[in-house]
KOLNU-90915 format. One record per residue: residue in three letters; residue number from 1; y negated, x, z negated of N, C-alpha, C in turn. Coordinates in nm, 3 decimals, always signed. Layout:
<nodes>
   resn   resi       nyy       nxx       nzz      cayy      caxx      cazz       cyy       cxx       czz
    ALA    NUM         Y         X         Z         Y         X         Z         Y         X         Z
...
</nodes>
This chain:
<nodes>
   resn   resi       nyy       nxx       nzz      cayy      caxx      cazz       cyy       cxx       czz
    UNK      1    +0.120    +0.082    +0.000    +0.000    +0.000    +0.000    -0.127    +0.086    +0.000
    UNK      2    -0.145    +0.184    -0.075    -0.235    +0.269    -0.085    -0.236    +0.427    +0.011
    UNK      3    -0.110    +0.377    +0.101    -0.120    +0.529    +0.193    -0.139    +0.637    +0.116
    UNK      4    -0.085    +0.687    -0.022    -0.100    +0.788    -0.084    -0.085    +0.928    -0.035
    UNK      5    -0.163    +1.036    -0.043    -0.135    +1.172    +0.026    -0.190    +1.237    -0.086
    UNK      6    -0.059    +1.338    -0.137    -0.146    +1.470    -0.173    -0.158    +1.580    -0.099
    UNK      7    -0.262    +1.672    -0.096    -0.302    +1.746    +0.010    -0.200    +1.882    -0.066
    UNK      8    -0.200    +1.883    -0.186    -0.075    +1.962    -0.175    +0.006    +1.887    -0.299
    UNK      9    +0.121    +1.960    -0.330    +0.184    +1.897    -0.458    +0.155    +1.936    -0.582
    UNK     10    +0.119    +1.817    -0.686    +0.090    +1.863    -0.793    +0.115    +2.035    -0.890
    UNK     11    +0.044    +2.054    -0.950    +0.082    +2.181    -1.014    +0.135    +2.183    -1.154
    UNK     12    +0.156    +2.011    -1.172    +0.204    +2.014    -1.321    +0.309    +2.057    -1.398
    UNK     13    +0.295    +2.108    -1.489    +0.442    +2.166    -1.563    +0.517    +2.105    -1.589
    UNK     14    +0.692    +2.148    -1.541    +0.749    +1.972    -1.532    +0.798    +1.987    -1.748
    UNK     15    +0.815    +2.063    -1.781    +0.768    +2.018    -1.882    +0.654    +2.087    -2.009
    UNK     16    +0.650    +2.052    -2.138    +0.563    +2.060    -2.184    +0.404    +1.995    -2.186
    UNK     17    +0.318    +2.027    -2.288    +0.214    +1.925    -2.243    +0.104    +1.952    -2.197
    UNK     18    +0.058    +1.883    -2.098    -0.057    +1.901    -2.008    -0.187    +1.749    -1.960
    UNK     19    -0.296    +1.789    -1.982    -0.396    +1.691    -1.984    -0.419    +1.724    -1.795
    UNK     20    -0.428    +1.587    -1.728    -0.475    +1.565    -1.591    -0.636    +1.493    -1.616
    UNK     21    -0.718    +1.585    -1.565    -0.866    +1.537    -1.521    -0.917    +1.465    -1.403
    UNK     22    -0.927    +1.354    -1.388    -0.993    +1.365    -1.268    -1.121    +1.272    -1.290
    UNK     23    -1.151    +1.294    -1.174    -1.294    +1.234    -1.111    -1.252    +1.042    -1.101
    UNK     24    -1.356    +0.963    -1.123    -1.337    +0.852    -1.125    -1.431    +0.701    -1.056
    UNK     25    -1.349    +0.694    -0.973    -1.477    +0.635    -0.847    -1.372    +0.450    -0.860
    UNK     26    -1.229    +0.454    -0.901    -1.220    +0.307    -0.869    -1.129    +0.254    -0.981
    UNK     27    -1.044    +0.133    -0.978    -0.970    +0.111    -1.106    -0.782    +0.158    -1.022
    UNK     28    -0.818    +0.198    -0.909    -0.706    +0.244    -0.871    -0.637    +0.371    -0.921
    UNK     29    -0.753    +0.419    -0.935    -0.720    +0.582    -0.945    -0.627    +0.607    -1.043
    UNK     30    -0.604    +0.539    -1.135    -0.456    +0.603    -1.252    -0.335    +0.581    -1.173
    UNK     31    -0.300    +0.479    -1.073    -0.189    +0.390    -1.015    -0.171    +0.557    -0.884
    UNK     32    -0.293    +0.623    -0.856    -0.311    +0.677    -0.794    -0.182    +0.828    -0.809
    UNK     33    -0.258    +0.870    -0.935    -0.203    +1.000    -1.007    -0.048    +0.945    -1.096
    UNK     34    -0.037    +0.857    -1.101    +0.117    +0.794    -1.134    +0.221    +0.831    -1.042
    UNK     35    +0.148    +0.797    -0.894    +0.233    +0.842    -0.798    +0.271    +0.970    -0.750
    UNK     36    +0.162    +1.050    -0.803    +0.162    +1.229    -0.753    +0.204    +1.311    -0.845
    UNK     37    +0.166    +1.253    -0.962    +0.173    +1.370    -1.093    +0.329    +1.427    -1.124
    UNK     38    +0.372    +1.324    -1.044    +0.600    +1.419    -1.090    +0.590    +1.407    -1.248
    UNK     39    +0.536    +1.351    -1.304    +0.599    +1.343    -1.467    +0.518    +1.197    -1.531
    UNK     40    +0.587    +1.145    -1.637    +0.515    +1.002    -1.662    +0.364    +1.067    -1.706
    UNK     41    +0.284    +0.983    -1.694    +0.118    +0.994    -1.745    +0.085    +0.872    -1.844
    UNK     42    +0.056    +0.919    -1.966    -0.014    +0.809    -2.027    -0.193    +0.830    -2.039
    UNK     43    -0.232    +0.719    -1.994    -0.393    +0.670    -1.994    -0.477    +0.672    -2.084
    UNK     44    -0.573    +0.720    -2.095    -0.733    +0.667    -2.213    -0.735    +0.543    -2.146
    UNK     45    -0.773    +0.412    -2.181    -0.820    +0.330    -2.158    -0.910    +0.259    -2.197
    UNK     46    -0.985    +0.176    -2.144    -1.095    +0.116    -2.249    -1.038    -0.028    -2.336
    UNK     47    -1.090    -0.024    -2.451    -1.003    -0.131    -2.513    -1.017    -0.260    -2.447
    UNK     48    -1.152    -0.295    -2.403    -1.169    -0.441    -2.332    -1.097    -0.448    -2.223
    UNK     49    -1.046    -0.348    -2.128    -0.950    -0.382    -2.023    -0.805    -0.411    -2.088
    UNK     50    -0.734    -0.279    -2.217    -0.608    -0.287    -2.272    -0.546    -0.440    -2.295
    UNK     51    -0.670    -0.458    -2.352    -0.647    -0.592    -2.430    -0.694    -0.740    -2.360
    UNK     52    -0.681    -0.753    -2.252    -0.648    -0.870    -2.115    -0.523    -0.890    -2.168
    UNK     53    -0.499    -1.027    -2.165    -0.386    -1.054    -2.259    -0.292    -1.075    -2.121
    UNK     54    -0.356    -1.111    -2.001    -0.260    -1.133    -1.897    -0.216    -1.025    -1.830
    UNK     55    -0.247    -0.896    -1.844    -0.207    -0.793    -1.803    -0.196    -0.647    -1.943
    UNK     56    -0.190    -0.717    -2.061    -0.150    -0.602    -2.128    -0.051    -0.543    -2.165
    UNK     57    +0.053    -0.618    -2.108    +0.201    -0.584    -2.099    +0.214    -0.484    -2.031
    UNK     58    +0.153    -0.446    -1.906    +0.170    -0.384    -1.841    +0.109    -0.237    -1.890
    UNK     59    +0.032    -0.232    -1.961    -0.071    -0.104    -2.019    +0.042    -0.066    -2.170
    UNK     60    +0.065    -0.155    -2.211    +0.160    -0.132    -2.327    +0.310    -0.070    -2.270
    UNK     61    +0.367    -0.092    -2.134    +0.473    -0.044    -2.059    +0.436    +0.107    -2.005
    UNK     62    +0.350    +0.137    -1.978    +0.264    +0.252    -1.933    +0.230    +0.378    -2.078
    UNK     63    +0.239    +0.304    -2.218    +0.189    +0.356    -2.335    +0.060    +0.427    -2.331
    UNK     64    -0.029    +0.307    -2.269    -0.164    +0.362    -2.244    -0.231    +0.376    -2.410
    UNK     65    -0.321    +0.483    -2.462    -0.399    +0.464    -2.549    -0.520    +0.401    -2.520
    UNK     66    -0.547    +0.241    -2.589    -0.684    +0.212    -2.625    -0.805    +0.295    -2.702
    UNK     67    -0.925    +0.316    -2.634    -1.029    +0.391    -2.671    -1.097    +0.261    -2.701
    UNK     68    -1.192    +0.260    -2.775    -1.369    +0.173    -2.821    -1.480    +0.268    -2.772
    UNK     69    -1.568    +0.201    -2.658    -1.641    +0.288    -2.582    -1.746    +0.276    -2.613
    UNK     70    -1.799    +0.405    -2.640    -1.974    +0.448    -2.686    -1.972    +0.463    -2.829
    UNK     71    -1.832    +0.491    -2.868    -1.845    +0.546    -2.993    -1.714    +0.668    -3.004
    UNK     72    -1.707    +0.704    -3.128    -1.632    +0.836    -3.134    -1.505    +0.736    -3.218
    UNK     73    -1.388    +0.720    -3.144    -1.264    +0.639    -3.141    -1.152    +0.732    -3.214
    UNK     74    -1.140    +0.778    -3.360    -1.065    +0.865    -3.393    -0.895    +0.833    -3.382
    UNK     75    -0.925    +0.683    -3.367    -0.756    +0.663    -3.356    -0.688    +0.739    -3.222
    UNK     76    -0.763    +0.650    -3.111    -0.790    +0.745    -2.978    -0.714    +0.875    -2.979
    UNK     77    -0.799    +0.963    -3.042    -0.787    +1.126    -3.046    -0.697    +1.165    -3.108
    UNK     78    -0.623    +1.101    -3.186    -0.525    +1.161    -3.267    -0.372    +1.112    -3.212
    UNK     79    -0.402    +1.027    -3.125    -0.300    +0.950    -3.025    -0.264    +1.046    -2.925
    UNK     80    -0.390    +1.051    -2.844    -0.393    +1.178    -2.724    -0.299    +1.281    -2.832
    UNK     81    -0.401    +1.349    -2.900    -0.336    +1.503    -2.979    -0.239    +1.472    -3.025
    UNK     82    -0.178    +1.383    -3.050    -0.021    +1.312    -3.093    +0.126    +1.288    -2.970
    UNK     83    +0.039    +1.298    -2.845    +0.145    +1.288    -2.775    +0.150    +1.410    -2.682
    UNK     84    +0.031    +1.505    -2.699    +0.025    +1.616    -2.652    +0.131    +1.727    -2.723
    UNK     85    +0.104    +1.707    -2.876    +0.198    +1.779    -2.932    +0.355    +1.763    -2.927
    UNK     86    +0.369    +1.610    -2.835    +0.533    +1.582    -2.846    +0.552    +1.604    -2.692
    UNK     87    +0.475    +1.719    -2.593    +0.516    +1.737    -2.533    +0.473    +1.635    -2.382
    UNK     88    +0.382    +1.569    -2.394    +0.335    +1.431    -2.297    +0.220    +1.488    -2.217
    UNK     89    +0.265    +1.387    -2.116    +0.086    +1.417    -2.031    -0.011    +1.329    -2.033
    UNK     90    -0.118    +1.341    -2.077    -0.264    +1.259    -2.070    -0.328    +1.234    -1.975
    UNK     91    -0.360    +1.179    -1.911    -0.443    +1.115    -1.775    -0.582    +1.086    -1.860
    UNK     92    -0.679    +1.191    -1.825    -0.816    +1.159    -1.867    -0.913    +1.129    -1.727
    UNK     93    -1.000    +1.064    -1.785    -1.133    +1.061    -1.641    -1.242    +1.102    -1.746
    UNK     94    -1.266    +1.228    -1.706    -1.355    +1.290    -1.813    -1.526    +1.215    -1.801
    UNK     95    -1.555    +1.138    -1.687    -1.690    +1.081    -1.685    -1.658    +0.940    -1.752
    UNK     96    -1.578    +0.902    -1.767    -1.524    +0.765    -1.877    -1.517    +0.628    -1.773
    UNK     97    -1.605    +0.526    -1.771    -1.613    +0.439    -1.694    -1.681    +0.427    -1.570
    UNK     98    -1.635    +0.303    -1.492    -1.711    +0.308    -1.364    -1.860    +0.215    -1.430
    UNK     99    -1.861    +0.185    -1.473    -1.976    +0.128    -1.546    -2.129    +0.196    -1.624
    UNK    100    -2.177    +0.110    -1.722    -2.268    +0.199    -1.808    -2.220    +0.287    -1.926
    UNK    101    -2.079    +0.310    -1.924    -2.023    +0.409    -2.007    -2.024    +0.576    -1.958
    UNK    102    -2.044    +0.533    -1.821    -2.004    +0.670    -1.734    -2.139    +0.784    -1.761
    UNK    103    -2.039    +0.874    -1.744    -2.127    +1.016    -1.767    -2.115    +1.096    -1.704
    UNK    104    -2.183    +1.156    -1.581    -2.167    +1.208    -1.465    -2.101    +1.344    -1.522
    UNK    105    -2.233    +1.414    -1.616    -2.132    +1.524    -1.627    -2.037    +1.568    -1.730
    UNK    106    -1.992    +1.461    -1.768    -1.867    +1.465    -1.837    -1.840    +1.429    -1.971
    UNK    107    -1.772    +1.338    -2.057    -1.747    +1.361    -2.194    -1.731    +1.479    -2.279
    UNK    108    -1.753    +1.500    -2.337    -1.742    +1.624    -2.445    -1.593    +1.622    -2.476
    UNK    109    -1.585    +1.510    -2.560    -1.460    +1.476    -2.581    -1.336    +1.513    -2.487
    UNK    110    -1.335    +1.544    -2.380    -1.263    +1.633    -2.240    -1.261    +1.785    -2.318
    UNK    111    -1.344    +1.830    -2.318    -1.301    +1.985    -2.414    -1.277    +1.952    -2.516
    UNK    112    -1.318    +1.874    -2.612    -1.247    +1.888    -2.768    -1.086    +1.905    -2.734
    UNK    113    -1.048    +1.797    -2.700    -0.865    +1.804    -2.648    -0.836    +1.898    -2.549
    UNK    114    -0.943    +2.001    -2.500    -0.860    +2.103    -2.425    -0.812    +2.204    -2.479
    UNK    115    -0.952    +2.214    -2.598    -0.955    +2.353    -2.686    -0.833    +2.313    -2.783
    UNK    116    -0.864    +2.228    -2.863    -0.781    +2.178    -3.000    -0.645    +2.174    -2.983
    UNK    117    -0.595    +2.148    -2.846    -0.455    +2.115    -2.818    -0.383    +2.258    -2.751
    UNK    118    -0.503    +2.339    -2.682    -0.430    +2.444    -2.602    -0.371    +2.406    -2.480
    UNK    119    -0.318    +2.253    -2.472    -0.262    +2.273    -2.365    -0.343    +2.272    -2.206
    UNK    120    -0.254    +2.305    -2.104    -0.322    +2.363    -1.937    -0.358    +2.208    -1.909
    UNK    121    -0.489    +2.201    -1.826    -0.552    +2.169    -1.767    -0.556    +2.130    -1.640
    UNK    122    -0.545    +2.006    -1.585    -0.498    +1.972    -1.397    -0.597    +1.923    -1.354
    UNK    123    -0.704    +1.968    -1.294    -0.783    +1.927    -1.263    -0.780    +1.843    -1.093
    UNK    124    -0.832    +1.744    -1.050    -0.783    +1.667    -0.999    -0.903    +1.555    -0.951
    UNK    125    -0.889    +1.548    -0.775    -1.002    +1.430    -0.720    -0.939    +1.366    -0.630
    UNK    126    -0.989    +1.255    -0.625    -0.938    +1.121    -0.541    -1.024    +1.065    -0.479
    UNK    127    -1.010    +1.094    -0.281    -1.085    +1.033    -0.221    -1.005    +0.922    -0.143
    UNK    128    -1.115    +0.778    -0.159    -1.048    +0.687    -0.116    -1.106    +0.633    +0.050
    UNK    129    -1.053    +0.589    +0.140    -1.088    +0.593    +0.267    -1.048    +0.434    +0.325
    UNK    130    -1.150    +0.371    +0.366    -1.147    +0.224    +0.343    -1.165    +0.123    +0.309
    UNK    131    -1.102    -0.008    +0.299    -1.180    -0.113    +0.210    -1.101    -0.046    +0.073
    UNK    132    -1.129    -0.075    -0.052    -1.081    -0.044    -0.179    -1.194    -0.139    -0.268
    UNK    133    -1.151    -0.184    -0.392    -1.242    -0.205    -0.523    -1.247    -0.092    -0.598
    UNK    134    -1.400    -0.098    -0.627    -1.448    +0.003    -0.743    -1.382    -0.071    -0.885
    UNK    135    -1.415    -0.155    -0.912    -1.373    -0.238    -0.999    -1.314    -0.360    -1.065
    UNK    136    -1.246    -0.380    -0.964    -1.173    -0.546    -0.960    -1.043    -0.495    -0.958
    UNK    137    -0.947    -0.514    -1.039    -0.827    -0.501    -1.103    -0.758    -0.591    -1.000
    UNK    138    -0.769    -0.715    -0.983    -0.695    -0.779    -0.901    -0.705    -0.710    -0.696
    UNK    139    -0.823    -0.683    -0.727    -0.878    -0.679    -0.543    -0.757    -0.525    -0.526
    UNK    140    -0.771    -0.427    -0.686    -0.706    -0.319    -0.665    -0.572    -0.328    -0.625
    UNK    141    -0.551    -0.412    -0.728    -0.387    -0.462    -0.700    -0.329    -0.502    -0.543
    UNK    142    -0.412    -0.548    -0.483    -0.351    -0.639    -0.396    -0.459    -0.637    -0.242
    UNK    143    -0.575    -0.523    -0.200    -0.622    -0.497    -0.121    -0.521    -0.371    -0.037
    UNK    144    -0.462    -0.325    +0.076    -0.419    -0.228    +0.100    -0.570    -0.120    +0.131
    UNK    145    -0.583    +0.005    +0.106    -0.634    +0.121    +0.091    -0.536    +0.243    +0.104
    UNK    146    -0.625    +0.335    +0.121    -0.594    +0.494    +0.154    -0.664    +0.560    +0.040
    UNK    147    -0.548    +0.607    -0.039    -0.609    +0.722    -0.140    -0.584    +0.883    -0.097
    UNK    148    -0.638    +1.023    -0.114    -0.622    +1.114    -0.104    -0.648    +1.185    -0.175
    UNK    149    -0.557    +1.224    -0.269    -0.540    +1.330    -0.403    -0.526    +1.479    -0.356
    UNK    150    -0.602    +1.505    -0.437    -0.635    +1.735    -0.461    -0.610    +1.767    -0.585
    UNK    151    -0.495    +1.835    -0.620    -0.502    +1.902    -0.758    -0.554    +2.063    -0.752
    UNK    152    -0.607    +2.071    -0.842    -0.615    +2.201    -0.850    -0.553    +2.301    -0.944
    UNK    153    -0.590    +2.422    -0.940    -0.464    +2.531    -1.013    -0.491    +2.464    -1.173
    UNK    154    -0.390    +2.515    -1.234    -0.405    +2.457    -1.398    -0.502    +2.583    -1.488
    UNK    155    -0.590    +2.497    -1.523    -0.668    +2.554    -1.634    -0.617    +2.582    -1.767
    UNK    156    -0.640    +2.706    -1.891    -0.627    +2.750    -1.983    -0.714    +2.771    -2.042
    UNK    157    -0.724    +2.696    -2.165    -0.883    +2.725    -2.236    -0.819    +2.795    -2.396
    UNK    158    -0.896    +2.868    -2.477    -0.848    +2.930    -2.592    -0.834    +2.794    -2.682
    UNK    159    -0.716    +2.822    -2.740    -0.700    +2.702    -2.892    -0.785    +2.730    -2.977
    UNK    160    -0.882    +2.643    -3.037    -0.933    +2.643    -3.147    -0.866    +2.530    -3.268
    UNK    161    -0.890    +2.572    -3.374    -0.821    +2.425    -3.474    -0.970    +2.352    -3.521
    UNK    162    -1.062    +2.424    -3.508    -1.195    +2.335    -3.491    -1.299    +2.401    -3.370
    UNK    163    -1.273    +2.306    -3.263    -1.352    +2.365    -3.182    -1.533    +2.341    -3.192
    UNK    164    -1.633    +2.453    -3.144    -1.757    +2.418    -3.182    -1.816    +2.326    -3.065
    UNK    165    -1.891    +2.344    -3.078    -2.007    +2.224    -2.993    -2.000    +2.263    -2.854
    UNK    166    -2.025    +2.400    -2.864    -2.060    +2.542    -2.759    -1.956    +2.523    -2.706
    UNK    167    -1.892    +2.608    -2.746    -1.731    +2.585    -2.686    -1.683    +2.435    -2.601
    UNK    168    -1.680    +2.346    -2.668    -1.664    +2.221    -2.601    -1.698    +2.180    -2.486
    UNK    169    -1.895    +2.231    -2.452    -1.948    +2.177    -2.367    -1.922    +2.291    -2.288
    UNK    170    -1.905    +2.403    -2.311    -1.888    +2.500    -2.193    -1.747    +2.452    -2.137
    UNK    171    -1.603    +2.381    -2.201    -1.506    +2.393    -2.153    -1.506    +2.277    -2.082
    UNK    172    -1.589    +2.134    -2.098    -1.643    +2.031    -2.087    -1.704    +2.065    -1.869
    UNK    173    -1.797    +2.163    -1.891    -1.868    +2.180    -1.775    -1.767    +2.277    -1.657
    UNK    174    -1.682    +2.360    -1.706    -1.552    +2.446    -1.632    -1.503    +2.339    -1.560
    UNK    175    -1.474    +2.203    -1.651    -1.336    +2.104    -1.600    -1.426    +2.033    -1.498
    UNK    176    -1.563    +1.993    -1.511    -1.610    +1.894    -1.448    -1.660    +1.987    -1.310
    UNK    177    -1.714    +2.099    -1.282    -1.759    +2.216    -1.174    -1.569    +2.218    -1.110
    UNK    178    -1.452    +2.225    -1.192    -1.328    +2.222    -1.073    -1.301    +2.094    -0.990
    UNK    179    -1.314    +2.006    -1.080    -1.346    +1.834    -1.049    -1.392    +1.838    -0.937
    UNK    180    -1.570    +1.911    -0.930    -1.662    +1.866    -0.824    -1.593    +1.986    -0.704
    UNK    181    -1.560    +2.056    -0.692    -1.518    +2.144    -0.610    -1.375    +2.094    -0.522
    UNK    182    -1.296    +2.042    -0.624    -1.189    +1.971    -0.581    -1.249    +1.823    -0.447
    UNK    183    -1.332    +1.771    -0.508    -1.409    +1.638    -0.426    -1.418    +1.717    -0.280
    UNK    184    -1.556    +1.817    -0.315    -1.622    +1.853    -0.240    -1.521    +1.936    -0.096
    UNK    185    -1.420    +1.982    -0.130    -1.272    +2.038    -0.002    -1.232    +1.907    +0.032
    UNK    186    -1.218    +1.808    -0.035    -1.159    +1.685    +0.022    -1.207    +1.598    +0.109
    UNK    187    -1.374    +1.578    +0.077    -1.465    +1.535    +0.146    -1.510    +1.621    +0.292
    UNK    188    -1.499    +1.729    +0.314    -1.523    +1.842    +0.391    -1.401    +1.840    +0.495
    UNK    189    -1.291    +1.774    +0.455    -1.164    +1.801    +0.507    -1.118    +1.961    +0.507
    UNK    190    -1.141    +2.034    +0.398    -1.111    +2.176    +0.370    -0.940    +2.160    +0.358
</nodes>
């Protein structure tokens, strides 16, 4: 339905744990990296989508974590760092929503869990080519579209057990500059 292509094959470790970044332009894009990533992915999600009672079965089948957006969600974080340590992969969109949550250049919160956890880094963009919804869950579901996924090499950032501010936003701006670089070959047809 979505004509999926990765331009090459993921670089993820088939095991151990690893956080996937990407760039975030529609509500397709997790359904996207589900299909490429070669290992299950569990989601950040926002709680007002999780909790659609007609489709939360499906997010609860997925073992998506609910986030509360525009605030600092500690259950959230200790979920992520909870399934990182058992070895899982995280599907983050480090700019957060397609909405007024979004943050072009990136959550912070994207380096806290890079540093704190240690684990590698997949950085990762999705260009879509066609009709598609930015944001309609149903139109996503059930419009056919063309997605085109770029991973890039896996990132390593130093473990901290309290990472600083500094640190964060510098590891914060690394992930989001591979992000935009990743777009920018895809868009180019590199």
């Amino acid at each position: 339905m979505y004509q999926v292509r990765a331009s090459d094959p993921s670089p993820l470790p088939s095991t151990g744990p690893a956080l996937i970044v990407c760039d975030h332009t529609s509500m397709g894009d997790s359904l996207v990296l589900l299909a490429t990533a070669g290992r299950p992915v569990r989601f950040l999600m926002a709680q007002e989508i999780y909790s659609q009672p007609s489709i939360r079965w499906s997010f609860e089948a997925f073992r998506c974590i609910p986030v509360q957006r525009g605030r600092r969600d500690i259950k959230a974080i200790r979920a992520m760092l909870d399934g990182l340590a058992a070895n899982e992969v995280i599907g983050l969109f480090p700019e957060g929503g397609l909405d007024r949550y979004r943050l072009e250049e990136g959550h912070p919160g994207i380096g806290y869990l890079a540093i704190k956890s240690g684990a590698p880094v997949i950085p990762a963009s999705i260009v879509w080519k066609g009709p598609h919804s930015v944001n309609s869950m149903l139109k996503t579901l059930f419009v056919p579209s063309k997605a085109i996924i770029r991973y890039g090499a896996p990132l390593q950032f130093h473990q901290e057990s309290r990472p600083s501010k500094e640190s964060m936003q510098s590891c914060t701006k690394e992930i989001m500059k591979q992000i935009e670089a990743l777009r920018e070959s895809l868009l180019s047809g590199a």
